[in-house]
ROSE-714650 format. One record per residue (C-alpha): x, y, z. Coordinates in pm, whole numbers, padded with zeros to 5 digits, always signed. Layout:
N
XYZ...
***
This chain:
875
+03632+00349+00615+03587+00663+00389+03443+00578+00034+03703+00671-00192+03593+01028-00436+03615+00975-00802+03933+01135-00819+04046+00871-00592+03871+00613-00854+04054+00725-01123+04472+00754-00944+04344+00379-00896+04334+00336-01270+04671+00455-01329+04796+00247-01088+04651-00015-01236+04750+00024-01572+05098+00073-01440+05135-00211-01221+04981-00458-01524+05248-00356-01764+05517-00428-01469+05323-00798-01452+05373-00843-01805+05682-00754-01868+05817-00936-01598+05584-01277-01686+05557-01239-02062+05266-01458-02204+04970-01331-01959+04678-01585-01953+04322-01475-01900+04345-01553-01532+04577-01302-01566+04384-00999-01687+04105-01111-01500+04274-01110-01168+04544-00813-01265+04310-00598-01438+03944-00663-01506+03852-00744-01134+04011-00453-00971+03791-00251-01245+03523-00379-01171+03595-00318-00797+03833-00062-00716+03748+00172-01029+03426+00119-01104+03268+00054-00729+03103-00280-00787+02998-00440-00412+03170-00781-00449+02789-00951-00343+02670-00798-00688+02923-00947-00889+02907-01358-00997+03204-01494-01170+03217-01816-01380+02823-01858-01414+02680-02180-01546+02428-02098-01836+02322-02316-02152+02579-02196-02371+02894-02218-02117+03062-02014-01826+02955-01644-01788+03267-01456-01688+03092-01222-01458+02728-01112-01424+02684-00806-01277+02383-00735-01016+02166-00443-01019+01900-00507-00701+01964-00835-00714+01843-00871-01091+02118-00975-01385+02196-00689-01529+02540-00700-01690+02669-00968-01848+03123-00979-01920+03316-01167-02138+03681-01136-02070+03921-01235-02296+04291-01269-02253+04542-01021-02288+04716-01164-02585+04367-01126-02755+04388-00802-02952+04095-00542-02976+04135-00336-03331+03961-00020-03435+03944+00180-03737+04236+00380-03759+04171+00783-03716+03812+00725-03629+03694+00986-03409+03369+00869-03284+03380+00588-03036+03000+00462-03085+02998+00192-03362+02732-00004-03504+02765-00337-03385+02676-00477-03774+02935-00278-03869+03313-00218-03872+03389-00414-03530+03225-00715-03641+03448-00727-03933+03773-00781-03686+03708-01193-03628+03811-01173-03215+03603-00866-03182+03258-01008-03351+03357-01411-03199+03353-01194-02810+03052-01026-02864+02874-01318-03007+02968-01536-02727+02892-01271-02454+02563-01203-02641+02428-01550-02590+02544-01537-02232+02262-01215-02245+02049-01425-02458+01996-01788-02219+01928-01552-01904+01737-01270-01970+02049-00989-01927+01983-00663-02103+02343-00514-02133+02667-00699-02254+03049-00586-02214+03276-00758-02435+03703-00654-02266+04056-00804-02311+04118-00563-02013+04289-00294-02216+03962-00208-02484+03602-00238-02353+03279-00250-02568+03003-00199-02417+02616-00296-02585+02236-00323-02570+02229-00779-02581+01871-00777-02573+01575-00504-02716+01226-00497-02855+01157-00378-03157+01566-00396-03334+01758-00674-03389+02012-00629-03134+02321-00608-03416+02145-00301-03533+02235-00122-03224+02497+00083-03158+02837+00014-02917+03021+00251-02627+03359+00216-02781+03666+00259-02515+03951+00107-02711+04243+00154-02458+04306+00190-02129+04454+00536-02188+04136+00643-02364+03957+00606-02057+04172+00779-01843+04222+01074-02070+03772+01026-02083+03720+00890-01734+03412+01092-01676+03266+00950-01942+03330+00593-01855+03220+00643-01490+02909+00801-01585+02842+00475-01790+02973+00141-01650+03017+00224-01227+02780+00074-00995+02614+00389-00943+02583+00524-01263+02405+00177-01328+02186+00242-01010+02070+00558-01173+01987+00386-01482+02309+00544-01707+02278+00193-01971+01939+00291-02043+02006+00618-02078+02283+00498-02353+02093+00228-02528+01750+00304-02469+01462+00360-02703+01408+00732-02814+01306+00933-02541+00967+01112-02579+01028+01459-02639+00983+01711-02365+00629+01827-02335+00458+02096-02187+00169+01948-01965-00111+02152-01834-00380+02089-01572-00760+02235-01569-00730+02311-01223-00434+02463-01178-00539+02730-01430-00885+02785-01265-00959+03065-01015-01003+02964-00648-00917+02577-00778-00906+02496-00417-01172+02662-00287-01437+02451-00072-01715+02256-00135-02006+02390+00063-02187+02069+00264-02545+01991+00199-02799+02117+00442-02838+01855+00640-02479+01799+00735-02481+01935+01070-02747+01745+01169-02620+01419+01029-02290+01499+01185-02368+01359+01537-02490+01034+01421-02215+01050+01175-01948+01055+01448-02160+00809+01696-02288+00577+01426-02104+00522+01098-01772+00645+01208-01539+00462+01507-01766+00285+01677-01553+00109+01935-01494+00439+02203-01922+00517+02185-02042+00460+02573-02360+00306+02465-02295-00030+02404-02594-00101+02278-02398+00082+01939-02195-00174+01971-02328-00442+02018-02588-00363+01757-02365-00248+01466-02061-00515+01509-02101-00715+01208-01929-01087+01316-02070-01262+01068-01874-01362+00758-01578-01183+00608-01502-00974+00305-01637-01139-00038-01660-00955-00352-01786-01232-00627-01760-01090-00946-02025-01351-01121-01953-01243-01509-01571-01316-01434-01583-01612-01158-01380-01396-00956-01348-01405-00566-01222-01159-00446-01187-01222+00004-00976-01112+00323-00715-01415+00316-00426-01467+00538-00100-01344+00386+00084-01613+00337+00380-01471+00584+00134-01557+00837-00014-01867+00722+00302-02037+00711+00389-01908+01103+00082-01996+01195-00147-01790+01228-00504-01879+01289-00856-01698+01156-01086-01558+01398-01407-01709+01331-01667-01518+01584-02073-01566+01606-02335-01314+01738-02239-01397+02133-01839-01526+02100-01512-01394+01937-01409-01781+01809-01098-01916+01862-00948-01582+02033-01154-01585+02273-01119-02014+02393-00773-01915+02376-00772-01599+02648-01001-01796+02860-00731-02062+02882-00479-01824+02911-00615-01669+03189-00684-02007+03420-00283-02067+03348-00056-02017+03631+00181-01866+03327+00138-01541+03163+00085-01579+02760+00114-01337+02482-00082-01323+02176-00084-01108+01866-00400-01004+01662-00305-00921+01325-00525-00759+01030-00519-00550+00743-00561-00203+00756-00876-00088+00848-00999-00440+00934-01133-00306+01285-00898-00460+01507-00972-00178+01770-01347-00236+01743-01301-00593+01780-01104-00555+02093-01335-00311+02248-01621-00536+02169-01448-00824+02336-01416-00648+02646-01738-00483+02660-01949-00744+02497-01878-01098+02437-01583-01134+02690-01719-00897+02939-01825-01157+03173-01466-01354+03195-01275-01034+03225-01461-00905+03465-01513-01219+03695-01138-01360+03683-00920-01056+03608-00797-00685+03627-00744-00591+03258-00610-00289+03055-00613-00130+02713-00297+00051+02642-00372+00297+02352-00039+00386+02180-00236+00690+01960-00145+00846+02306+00219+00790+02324+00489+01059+02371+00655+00932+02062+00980+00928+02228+01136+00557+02288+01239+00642+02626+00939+00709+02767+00772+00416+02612+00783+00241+02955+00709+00487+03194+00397+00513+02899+00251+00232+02951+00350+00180+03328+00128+00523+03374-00192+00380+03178-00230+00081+03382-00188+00256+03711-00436+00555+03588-00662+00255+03492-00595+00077+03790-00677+00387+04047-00987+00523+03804-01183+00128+03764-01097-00095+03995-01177+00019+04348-01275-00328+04417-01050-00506+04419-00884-00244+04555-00444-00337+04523-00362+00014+04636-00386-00029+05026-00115+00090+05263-00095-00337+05316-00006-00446+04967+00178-00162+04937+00459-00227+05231+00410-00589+05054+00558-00476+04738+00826-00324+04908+00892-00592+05170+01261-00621+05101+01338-00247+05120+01135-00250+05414+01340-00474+05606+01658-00339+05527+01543-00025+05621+01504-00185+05991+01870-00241+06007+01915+00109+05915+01632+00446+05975+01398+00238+06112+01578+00049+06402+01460+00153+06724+01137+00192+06608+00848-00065+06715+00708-00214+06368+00346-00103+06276+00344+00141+06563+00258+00520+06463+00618+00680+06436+00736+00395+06217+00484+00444+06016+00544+00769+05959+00909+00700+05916+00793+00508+05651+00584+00691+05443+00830+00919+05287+01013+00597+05126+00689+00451+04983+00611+00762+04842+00961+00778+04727+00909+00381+04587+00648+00432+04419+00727+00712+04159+00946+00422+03990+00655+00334+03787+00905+00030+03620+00952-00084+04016+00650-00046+04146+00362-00141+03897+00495-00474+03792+00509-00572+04142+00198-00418+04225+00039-00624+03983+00221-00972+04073+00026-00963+04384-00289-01034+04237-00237-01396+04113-00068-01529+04433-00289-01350+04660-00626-01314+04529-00594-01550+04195-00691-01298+04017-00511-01234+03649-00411-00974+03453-00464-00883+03142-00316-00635+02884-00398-00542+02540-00181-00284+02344-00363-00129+02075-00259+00107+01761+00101-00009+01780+00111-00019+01405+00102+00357+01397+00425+00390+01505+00791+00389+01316+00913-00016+01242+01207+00031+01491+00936+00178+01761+00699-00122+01705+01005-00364+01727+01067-00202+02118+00719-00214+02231+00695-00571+02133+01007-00663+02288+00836-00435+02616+00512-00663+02597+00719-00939+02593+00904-00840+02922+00560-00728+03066+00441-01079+03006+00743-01249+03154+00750-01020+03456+00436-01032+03559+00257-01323+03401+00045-01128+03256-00188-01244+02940-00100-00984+02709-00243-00908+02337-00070-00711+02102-00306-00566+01781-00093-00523+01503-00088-00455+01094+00007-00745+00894+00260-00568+00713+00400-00404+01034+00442-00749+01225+00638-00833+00830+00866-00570+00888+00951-00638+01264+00946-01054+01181+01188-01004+00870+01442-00795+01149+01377-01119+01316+01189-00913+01629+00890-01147+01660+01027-01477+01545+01242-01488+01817+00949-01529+02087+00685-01786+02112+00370-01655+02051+00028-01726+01936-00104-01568+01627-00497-01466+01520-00557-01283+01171-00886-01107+01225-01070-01081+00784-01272-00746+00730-01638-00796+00734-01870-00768+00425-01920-00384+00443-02253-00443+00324-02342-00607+00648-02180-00360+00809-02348-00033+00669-02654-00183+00635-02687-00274+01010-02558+00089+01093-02827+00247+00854-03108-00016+01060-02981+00119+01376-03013+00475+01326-03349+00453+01152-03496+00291+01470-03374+00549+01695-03451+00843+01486-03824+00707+01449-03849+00701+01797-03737+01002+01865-03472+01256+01941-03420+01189+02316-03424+00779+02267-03076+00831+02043-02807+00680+02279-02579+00968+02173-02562+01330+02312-02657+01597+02060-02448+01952+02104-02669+02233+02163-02770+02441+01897-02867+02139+01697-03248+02023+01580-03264+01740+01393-03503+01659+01165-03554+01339+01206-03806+01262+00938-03609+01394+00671-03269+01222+00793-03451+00882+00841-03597+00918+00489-03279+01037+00324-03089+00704+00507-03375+00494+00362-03282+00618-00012-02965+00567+00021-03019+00210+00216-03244+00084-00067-03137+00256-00334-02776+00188-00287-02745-00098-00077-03028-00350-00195-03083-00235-00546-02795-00057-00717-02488-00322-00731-02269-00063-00939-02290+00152-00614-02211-00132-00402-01935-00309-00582-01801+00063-00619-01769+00089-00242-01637-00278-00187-01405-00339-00430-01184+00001-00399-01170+00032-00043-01018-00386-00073-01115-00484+00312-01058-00073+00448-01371-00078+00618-01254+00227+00758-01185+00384+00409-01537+00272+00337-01735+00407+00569-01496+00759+00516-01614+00700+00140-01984+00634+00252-02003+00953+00539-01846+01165+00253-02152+01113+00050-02380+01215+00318-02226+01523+00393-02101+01624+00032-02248+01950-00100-02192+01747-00391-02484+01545-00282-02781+01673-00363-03022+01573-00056-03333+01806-00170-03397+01692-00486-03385+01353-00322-03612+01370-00080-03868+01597-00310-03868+01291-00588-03902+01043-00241-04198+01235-00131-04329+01310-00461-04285+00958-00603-04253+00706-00332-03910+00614-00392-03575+00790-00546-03268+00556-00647-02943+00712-00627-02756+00709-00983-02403+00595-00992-02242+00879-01144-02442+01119-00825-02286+00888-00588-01933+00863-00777-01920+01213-00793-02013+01288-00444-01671+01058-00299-01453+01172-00584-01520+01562-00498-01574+01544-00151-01592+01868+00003-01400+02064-00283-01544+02222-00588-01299+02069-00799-01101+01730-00846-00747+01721-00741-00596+01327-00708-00407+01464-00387-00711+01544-00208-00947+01264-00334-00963+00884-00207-01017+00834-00576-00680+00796-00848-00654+00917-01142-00527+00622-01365-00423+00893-01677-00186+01126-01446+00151+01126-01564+00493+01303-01506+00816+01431-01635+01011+01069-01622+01133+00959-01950+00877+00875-02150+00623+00902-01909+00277+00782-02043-00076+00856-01957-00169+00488-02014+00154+00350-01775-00138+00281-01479-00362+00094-01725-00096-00113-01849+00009-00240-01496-00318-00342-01404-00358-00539-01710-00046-00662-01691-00097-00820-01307-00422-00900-01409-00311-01170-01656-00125-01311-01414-00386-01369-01141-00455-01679-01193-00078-01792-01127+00041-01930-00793+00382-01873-00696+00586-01912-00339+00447-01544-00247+00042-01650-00335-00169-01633-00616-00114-01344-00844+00204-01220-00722+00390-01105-01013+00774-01021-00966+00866-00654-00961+01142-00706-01217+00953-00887-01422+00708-00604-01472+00986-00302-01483+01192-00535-01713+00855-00554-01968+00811-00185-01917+01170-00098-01986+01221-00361-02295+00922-00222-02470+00914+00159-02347+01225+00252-02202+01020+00394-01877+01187+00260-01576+01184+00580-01394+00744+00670-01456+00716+00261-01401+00863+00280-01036+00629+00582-00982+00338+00439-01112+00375+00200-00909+00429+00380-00580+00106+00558-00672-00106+00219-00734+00037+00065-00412-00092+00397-00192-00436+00411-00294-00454+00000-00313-00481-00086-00647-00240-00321-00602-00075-00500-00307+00292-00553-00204+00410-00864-00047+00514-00652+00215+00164-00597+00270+00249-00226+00334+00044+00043+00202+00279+00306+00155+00608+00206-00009+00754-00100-00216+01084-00078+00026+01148-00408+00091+00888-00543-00157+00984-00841-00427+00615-00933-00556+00290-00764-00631-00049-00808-00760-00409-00678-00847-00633-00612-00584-01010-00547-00593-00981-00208-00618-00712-00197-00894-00934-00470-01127-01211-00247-01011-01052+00078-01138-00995-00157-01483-01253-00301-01545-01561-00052-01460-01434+00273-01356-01164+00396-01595-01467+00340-01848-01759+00534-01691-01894+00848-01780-01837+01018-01369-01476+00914-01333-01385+01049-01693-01586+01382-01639-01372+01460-01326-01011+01318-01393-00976+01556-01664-00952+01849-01456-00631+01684-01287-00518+01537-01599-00170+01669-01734-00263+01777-02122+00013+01865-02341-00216+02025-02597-00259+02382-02478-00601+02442-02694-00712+02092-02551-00667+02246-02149-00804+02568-02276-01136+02425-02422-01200+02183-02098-01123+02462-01929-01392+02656-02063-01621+02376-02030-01520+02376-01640-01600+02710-01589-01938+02678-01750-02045+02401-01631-01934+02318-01238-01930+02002-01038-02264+02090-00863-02591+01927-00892-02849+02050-01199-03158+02254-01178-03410+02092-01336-03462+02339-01616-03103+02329-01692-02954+01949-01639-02998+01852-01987-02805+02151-02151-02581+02095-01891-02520+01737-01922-02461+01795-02322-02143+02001-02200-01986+01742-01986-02063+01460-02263-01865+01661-02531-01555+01771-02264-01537+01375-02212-01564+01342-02597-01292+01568-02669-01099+01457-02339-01100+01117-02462-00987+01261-02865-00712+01364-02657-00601+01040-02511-00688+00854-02799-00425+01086-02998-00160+01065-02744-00187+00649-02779-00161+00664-03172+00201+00842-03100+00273+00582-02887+00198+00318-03090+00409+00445-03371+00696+00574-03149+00699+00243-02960+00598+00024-03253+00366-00151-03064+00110-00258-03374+00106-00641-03398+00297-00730-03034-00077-00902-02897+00058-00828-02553-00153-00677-02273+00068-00403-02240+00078-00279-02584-00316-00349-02672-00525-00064-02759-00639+00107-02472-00867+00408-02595-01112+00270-02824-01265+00013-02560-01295+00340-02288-01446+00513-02579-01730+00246-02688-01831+00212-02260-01891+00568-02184-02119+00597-02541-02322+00358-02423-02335+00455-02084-02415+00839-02256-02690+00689-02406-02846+00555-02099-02790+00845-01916-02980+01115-02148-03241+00860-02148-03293+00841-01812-03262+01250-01788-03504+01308-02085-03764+01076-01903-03702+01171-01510-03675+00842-01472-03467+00893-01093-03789+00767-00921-03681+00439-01093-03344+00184-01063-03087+00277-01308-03043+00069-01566-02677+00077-01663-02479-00226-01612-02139-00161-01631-02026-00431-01868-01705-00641-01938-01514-00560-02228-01512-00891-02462-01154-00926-02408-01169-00973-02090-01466-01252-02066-01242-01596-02056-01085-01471-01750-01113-01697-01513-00967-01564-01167-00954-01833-00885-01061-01825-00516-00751-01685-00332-00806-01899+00009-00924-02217+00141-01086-02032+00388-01335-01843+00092-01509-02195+00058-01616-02190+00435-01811-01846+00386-02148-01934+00337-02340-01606+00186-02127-01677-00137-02359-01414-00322-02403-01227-00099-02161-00934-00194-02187-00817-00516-02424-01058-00658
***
């Protein structure tokens, strides 16, 4: 059925209004049933588009019945008060403007001011924003509930016939229809003054060649092998010994944050708690329960299917590849044929997701196992038995079995068989239990980088696999992509056993990668268990002494460096170690004054500010957000009053709420809740949702989706490491400030143009001696003046906003506590210039701001108290 057009919309509201003057004429005294049913339900409905599952009639709240309440995304939005139609509506005679004040006029007419009163407690006992007041024929329509103004201060949408608003229809569409409300049209109306329109600016899109490269220190092409074979995706290496020595099994992700009593580890969502799922647990020669639980699998006559679940960049892969290389090597390889279907390779075409992974297992099949070898002309005619036979009624009769011309007979119909990959495989494969008790097992891998809908078919496909051939199959998927496919009710309708796989400590996990290179490179160039392209000398000294800064400079000494690393990638070990090879390689990174202090001194300790600047740049000159693993908290857009401090306020916002346990986990904080805040206090919805969006993709916060790149589906969020990270440390030091203003929208065109300056004078590359102090005075006053900047756009907001006195995390000063961190921090830092004092560890503790010292954030998991390095990580 077509949706009826607008024009269609409004012929229905003539009809109406005809048809209810028929009714009561013919019926006389019309009761509010009456104009409910007759007039103020088709409206609703038939006018103004309201889905009937977003509109509740005869509410129960404190105060009485609620007429209707109208839904917006299943929040309260709209609450109605209908009165009957005997129940005049009068308005000043003559008056031309139909937006009233609702202390005014109207409130002197006694049925007018008792029907807002009533339908403004409605608005009042449950939290509803907007209130419409209607005898059917007049409708007034009002801001119930607002910061800042008592709500009979505000003003009223005035339509006080049913005439008016045909002869104004557009306007009373545009205000009260269910998609007007979707694109926020009442806030529009009633909202707080919008900020006027500014003209923002960027450093960097006014510099020359903004984009232009990053050239990579000199010894990036040497570190590049070991980069690839060592601190990149270790799984695929062919040296197991990389493996083996560089899996960290030990125990999971813990950040403890001692000054707050914060724990920060790699729980199981509670999605998967409550189905079941179990935690891997694995030692230096075992993969825990997962493994038991295979074994068992594969001495039962029945095929079983298992999922491995894990965050994103958890190293599900490596742990896979381990298992079958390593620590279940000796069970695959004694009791089974086994195969690792990569879907990174798949045609992404549904159709051919079969023949897909039909076509791995047989390449496997033909390229590893040639004993046992399944292909023989024997099994063969086997699988085929029944075609066989009734091709001996048919082409074959005459012909003596097994002698030479049947067999040739024969051969064009196996060849024929067997291109039905669907046909042939699976039966292929069923031999082995039956004949040579031999099992077979099957792990898909990367599934989670497919669309939901795809990832829904190949499940269902490993489920048929499974069933068809008894196989023991193990599917590796995202958490929040087996949430997607389990909400669509995919997985829950199987039986299947669940394992959540934590991220390690990346600590561990660098630290043993740093070990393992240093050996090899000691020993020399042809011991390294990795080819080297030709062309390349490697200096091995120099690499082995530059990993051994960084390894004790960074990851025994420096904790700012660590927790840096840890707490913004939240459990991405892959994200880390990108963050961690990007420092190597960055021309950023200045590797020969490093190792000339080293060798001069004895030791060189890598500031935080070098190391910050090194990830946040990357291999560009400048700092864009788009092109950085690093956010800028201070960006902000065109939206409606769109702030530069609408990131900061989130974050503090979910972070006083961490300690709260609700049905989603501890910390999860209702999206509505927050917009609603947002939207009482700043009219923002619109640069909210974005904000958002933005937070979610780079991790500051987490959905309950447990997705990474959109809050579709999402109902609750909350703080993650990274985002109380980002609060509490890096929005306040020195190296994040000095770079986010280049990417930082500035609506003060002499502001841009003096940072500007400052830009061009001074670049992102490392000091010369003679030089690094002047220099280092220019990037101290661009953050002075950058922060002047912010500091002034806050003092409009707290006047605009009146936000002086509210004591609420969202409207506290921002600005001055920034300010007070980096001055000390400047301090620190020209000392430590002024005295070359890089042969020594920095000093600079990033501190917590005194407001935030009683915060006392809980462990999130039973499991946390089992770890038993507690301070271990960011002690």
């Amino acid at each position: 059925m077509t949706t009826p057009s607008v024009d269609d919309r409004l012929q229905t509201l003539r009809d109406i209004c005809e048809q209810f003057r028929a009714f009561c004429d013919a019926h006389g005294a019309v009761t509010e049933a009456d104009t409910r049913s007759q007039v103020i339900d088709r409206i609703l409905v038939e006018v103004c588009g309201w889905p009937a599952p977003d509109i509740l009639r005869e509410r129960h709240v404190e105060r009485g019945y609620m007429d209707y309440c109208l839904k917006i995304r299943d929040t309260p939005y709209v609450a109605v008060e209908a009165k009957r139609e005997g129940i005049p509506f009068i308005f000043p005679i003559g008056s031309t403007t139909k937006r009233l004040k609702l202390s005014g006029v109207v409130s002197t007419h006694a049925d007018i001011r008792e029907a807002i009163t009533q339908v403004r407690g409605y608005c009042d006992d449950q939290g509803i924003r907007y209130a419409v007041a209607t005898n059917g024929y007049a409708w007034i329509i009002f801001r119930a509930i607002r910061e800042g103004l008592p709500w009979r201060d505000g003003m009223a949408r005035i339509f006080p016939t049913l005439e008016y608003i045909i002869q104004n229809f557009m306007e009373f569409w545009n205000l009260l229809s269910y998609d007007a409300l979707l694109t926020g049209s009442l806030d529009t109306e009633f909202g707080s003054p919008r900020r006027p329109a500014r003209e923002l600016h960027r450093v960097v899109d006014r510099l020359f060649n903004a984009d232009q490269p990053l050239q990579r220190n000199r010894l990036h092409a040497q570190l590049h092998p070991l980069i690839k074979a060592i601190f990149e995706d270790i799984a695929d290496q062919d040296a197991p010994e990389i493996l083996q020595s560089c899996y960290v099994h030990s125990a999971s992700l813990r950040i403890v944050v001692q000054d707050l009593s914060f724990v920060i580890t790699d729980s199981i969502p509670r999605f998967l708690r409550d189905q079941g799922a179990e935690p891997i647990r694995q030692g230096a020669a075992d993969a825990g329960a997962f493994a038991t639980a295979i074994s068992s699998a594969i001495a039962s006559p029945s095929g079983q299917l298992f999922l491995l679940l894990g965050g994103i960049g958890a190293g599900k892969t490596t742990f896979l590849k381990r298992y079958q290389r390593t620590v279940g090597h000796g069970v695959l390889s004694a009791s089974t044929i086994w195969f690792h279907v990569d879907f990174l390779a798949a045609i992404l075409d549904p159709r051919d997701m079969e023949a897909f992974v039909w076509r791995t297992i047989l390449d496997q099949l033909r390229s590893r196992y040639k004993t046992p070898h399944l292909e023989t002309r024997r099994n063969i005619k086997r699988v085929f038995s029944d075609e066989i036979a009734a091709l001996q009624e048919t082409a074959l009769s005459g012909l003596r079995p097994e002698s030479p011309e049947y067999d040739r007979a024969l051969s064009p119909y196996l060849q024929k068989w067997q291109e039905t990959l669907s046909e042939y495989v699976p039966r292929l494969l069923r031999l082995c239990k039956p004949r040579q008790d031999i099992s077979v097992v099957i792990f898909i891998d990367n599934v989670d980088q497919l669309s939901p809908s795809y990832q829904a078919q190949v499940f269902m496909l490993a489920q048929r696999v499974t069933r068809l051939i008894g196989s023991v199959t193990v599917v590796a998927l995202r958490e929040e992509s087996y949430y997607t496919a389990s909400v669509q009710k995919t997985f829950t309708a199987y039986t299947n056993r669940k394992f959540h796989i934590a991220s390690p400590q990346f600590r561990k996990l660098i630290v043993n990668r740093l070990r393992f290179a240093r050996e090899y490179l000691t020993t020399g160039q042809e011991a390294l268990p990795f080819a080297i392209p030709g062309g390349i000398t490697i200096d091995a000294t120099a690499i082995s002494d530059f990993l051994e800064i960084v390894e004790y400079s960074i990851f025994e000494r420096n904790r700012n460096i660590a927790l840096f690393i840890e707490a913004i990638c939240f459990g991405n070990m892959r994200m880390a170690l990108n963050l961690f090879t990007t420092f190597l390689a960055s021309g950023a990174t200045d590797v020969d004054k490093m190792l000339r202090i080293h060798r001069r001194d004895g030791a060189y300790f890598v500031a935080f500010h070098e190391f910050v600047k090194s990830i946040m740049l990357g291999d560009r000159r400048f700092y864009r957000e788009a092109h950085s693993p690093v956010l800028n908290l201070f960006d902000c857009g065109s939206e409606k009053n769109s702030s530069h401090f609408t990131a900061v306020r989130i974050l503090r916002m979910l972070l006083g709420h961490r300690g709260e346990v609700s049905r989603e986990g501890q910390g999860y904080t209702d999206l509505n809740r927050i917009i609603s805040a947002f939207e009482d206090i700043f009219d923002d919805r619109e640069d909210v949702l974005r904000t958002l969006e933005r937070l979610l993709v780079k991790q500051l916060i987490e959905a309950n989706t447990r997705s990474t790149e959109s809050l579709a589906g999402a109902t609750h969020v909350r703080i993650t490491s990274a985002g109380w990270y980002y609060l509490r440390s890096l929005v306040r030091s020195f190296p994040y400030l000095d770079l986010v203003l280049q990417d930082t929208p500035i609506n003060d065109s002499g502001i841009e143009r003096d940072l500007r300056d400052s830009v061009h004078r001074v670049d992102n590359l490392a000091d010369r001696e003679e030089e690094k102090l002047a220099r280092m005075e220019i990037r101290f006053d661009r953050v002075g003046q950058y922060l002047d900047y912010l500091h002034e756009e806050e003092n409009i907001e707290i006047d605009r906003f009146s936000l002086t006195g509210r004591n609420t995390v969202i409207t506290d000063p921002i600005v001055p506590g920034i300010r007070d961190e980096y001055e000390r921090q400047r301090t620190r830092i020209e000392e430590r210039l002024r005295a070359n004092r890089e042969r020594f560890e920095e000093e600079i503790v990033l501190e917590v701001p005194p407001e935030e010292e009683s915060i006392l954030l809980p462990r999130e998991s039973e499991d946390a108290a089992e770890d038993a390095d507690v301070a271990e990580s960011g002690s």
